[in-house]
Structure formats: C-alpha cells, structure tokens
Backbone as a chain_set.jsonl record, in Angstrom:
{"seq": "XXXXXXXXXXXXXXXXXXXXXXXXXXXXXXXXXXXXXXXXXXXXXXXXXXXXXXXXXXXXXXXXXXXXXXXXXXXXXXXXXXXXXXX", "coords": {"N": [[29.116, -25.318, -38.697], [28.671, -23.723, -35.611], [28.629, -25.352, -32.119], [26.295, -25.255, -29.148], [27.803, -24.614, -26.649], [27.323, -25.245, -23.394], [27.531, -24.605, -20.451], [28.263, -25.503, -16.842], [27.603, -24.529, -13.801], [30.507, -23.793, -11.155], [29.914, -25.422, -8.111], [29.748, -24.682, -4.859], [32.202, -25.904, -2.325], [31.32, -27.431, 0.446], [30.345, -25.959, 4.023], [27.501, -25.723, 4.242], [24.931, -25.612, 7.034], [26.367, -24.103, 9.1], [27.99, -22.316, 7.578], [26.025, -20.808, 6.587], [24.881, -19.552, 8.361], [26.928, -18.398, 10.001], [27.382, -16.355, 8.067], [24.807, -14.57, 7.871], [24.747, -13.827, 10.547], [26.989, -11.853, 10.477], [25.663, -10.092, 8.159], [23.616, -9.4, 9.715], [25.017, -8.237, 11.343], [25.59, -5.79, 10.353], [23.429, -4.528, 9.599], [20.932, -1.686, 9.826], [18.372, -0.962, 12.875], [15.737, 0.672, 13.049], [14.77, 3.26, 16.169], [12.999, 3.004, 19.386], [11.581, 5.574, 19.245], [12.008, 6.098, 17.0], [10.221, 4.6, 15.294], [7.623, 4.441, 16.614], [7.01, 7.572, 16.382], [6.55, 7.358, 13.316], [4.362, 5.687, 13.807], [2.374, 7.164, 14.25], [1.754, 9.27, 12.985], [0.894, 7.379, 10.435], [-1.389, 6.613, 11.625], [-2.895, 9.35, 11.636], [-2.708, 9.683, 9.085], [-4.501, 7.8, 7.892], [-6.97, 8.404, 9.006], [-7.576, 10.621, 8.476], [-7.753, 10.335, 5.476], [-9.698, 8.76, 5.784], [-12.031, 10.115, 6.723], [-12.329, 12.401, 4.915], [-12.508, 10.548, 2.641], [-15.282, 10.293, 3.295], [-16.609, 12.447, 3.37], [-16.262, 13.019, 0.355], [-17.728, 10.899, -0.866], [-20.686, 11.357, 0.881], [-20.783, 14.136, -0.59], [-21.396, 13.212, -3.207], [-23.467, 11.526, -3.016], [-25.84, 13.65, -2.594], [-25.482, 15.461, -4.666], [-25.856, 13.602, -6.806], [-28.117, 12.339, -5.544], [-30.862, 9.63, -4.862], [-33.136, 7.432, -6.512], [-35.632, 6.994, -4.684], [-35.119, 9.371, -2.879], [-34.648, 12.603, -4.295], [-32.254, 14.823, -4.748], [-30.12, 17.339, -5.339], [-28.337, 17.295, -8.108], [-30.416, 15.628, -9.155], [-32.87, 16.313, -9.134], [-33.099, 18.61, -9.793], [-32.491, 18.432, -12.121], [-34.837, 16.651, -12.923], [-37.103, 19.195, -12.647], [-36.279, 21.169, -14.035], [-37.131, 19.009, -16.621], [-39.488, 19.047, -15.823], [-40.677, 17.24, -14.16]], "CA": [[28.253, -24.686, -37.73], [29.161, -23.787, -34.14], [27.458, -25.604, -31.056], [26.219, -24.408, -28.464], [28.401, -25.198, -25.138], [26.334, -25.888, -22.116], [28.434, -24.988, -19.097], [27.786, -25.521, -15.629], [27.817, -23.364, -12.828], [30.865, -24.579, -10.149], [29.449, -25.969, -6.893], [30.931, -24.249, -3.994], [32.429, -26.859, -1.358], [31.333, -27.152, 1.936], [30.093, -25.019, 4.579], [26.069, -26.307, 4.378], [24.02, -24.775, 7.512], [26.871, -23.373, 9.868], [28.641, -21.095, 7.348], [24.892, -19.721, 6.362], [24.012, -19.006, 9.394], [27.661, -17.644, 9.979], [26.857, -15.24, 6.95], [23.516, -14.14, 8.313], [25.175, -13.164, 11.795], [27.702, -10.677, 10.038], [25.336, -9.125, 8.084], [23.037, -8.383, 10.631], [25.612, -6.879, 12.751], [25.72, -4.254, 9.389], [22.164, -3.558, 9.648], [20.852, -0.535, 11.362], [17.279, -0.944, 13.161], [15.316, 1.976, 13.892], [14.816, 3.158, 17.191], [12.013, 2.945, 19.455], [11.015, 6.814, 19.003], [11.404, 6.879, 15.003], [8.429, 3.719, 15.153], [6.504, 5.672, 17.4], [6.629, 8.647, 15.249], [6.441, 7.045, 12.278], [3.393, 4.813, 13.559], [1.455, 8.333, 14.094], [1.852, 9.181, 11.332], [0.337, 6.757, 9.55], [-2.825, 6.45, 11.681], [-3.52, 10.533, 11.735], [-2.881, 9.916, 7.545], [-5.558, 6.866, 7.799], [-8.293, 8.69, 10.013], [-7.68, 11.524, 7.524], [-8.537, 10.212, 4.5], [-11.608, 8.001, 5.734], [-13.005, 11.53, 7.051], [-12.12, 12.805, 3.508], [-13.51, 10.14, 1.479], [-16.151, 9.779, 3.825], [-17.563, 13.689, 2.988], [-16.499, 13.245, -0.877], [-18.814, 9.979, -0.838], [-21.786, 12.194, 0.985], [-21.249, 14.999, -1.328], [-21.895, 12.714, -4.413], [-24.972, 11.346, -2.726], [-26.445, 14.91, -2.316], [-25.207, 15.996, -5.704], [-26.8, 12.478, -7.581], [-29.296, 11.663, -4.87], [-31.607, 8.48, -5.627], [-35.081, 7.3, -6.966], [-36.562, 7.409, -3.261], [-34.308, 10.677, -2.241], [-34.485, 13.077, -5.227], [-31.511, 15.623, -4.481], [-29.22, 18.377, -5.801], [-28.51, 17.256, -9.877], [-31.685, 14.828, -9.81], [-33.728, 17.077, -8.888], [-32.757, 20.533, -10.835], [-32.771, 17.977, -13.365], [-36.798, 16.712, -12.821], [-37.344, 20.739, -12.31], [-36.25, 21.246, -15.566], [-38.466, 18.245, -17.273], [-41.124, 19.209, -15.62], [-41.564, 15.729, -13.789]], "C": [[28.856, -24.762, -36.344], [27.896, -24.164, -33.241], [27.332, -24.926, -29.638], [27.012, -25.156, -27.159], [27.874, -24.665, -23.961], [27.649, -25.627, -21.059], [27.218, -24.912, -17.663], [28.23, -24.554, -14.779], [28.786, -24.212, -11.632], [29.837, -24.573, -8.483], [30.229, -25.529, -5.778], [30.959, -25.638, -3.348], [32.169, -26.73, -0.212], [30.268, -26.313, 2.667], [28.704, -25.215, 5.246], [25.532, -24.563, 5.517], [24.748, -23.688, 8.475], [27.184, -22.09, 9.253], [27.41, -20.498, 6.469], [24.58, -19.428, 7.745], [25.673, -18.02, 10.415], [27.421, -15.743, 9.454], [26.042, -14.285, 7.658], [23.767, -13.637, 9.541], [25.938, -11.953, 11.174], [26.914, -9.941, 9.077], [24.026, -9.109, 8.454], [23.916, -7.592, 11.784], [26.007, -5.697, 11.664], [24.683, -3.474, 9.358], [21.783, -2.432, 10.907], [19.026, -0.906, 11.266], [16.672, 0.252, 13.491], [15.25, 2.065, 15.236], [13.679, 3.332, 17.662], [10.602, 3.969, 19.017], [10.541, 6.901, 17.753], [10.2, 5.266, 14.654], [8.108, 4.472, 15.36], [5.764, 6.61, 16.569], [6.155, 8.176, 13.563], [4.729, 6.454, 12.059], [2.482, 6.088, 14.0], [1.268, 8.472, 13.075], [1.0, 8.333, 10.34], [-0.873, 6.483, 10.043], [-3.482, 7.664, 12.206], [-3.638, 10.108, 9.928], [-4.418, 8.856, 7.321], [-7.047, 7.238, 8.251], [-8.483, 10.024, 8.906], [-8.436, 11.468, 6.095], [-9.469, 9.211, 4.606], [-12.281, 9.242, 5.931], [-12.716, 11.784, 5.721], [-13.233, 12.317, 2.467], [-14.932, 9.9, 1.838], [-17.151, 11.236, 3.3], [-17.362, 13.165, 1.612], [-17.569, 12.308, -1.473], [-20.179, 10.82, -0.357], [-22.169, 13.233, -0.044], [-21.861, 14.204, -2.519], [-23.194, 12.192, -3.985], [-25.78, 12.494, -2.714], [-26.166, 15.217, -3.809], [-26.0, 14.356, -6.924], [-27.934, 12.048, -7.075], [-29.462, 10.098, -5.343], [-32.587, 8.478, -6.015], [-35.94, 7.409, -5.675], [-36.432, 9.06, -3.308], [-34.07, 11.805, -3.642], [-33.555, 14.64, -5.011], [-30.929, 16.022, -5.533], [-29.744, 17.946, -7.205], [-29.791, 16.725, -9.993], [-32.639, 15.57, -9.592], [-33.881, 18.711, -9.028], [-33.168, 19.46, -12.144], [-34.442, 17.238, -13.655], [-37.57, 18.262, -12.98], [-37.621, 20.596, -13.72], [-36.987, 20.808, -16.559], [-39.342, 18.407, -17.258], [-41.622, 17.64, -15.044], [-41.655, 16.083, -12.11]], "O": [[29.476, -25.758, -35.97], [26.743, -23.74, -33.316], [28.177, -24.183, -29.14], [26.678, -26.291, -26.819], [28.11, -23.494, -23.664], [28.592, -26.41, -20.953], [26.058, -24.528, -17.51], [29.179, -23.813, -15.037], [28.239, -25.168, -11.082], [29.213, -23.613, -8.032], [31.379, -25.958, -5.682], [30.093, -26.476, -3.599], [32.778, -25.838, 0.378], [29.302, -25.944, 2.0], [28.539, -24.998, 6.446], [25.592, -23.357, 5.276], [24.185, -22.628, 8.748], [26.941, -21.008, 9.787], [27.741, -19.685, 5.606], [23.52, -18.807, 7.822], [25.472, -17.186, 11.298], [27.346, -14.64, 9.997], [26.541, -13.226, 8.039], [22.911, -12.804, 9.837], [25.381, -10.885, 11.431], [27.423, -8.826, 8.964], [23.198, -8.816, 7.591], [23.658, -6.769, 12.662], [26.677, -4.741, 12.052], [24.662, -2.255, 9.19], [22.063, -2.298, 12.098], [18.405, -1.08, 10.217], [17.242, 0.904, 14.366], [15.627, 1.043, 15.809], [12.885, 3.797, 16.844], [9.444, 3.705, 18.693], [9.493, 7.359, 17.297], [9.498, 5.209, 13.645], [8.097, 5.445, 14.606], [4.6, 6.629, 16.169], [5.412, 8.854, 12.853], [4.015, 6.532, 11.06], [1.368, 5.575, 14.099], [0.62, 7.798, 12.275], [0.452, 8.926, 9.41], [-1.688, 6.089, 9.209], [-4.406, 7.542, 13.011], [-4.77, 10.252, 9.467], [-5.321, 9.263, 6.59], [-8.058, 6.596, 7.97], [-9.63, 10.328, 8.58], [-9.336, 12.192, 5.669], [-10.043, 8.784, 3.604], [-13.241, 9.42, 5.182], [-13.126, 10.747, 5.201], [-14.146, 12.856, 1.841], [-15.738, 9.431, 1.034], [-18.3, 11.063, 2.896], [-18.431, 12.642, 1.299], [-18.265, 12.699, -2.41], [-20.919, 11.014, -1.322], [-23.325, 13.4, -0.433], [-22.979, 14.608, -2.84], [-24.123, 12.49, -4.737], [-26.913, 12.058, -2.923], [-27.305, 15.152, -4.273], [-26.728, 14.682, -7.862], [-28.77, 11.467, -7.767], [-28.623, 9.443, -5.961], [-33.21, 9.54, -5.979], [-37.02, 7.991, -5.778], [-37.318, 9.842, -3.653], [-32.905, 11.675, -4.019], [-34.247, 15.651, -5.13], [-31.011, 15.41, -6.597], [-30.907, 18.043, -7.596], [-30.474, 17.221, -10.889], [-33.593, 15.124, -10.229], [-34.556, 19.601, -8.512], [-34.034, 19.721, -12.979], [-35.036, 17.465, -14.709], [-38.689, 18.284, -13.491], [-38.576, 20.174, -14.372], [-37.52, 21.573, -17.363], [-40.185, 18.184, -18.127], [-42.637, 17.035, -15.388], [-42.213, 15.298, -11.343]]}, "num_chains": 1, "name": "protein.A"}
C-alpha cells in the first residue's frame, strides 16, 4: 500500500512588518482611484435611482390597497366581489 506524504508548505524568511507594508506601498501606487467628478456623478445616480423606486413602490403598494381594500375600507376587488354575493 502507498502512504500518504504530508508535506509542508516552505516558510518564507524574513521580511515580517516592513517588507508588508513595503508590498502594500507598490501596489497602491498601481491602483487607479476615481476622480472627484466620476463620485459625484456616480453618487446622483444612485440617489435619483433610490427616490425613484420608493415613489414606484410607494404607488404599486397604494394600488394594491385600492385593488384589495380592507374589512373597514371595502374597495375595488372587495367590493365587486361583496356586489356580486350580494353582501
């Protein structure tokens, strides 16, 4: 039967907190940041899309109240549908 051989992973030598924090300087001088404008634009954007769909869900929520009504408020379906019963 063959066993199974267990290796280890080598241990680099050295380096600890300077040559991470070396590292971490060269690649952020690769990264690109946006610029102040493409936030800006970007952060429109996302709070015309946010004001949008609360107004949105905010009518499709009303219409279903008008179209189911309640037991006080007897509207649209609940009340074609009492019609109908005769209640």
């Amino acid at each position: 039967m063959s066993e199974a051989v267990e290796t280890i992973p080598e241990k680099r030598s050295g380096g600890g907190a300077g040559q991470f924090i070396g590292e971490v300087r060269e690649e952020l001088k690769k990264t690109s940041f946006p610029s102040r404008e493409d936030v800006t634009n970007t952060t429109i954007i996302v709070i015309v899309n946010v004001i949008f769909f609360a107004i949105f869900l905010f009518l499709v929520d009303q219409a279903w109240v008008f179209i189911l009504g309640d037991n006080e408020h007897p509207t649209g379906l609940t009340w074609l549908i009492n019609k109908i019963a005769g209640l």
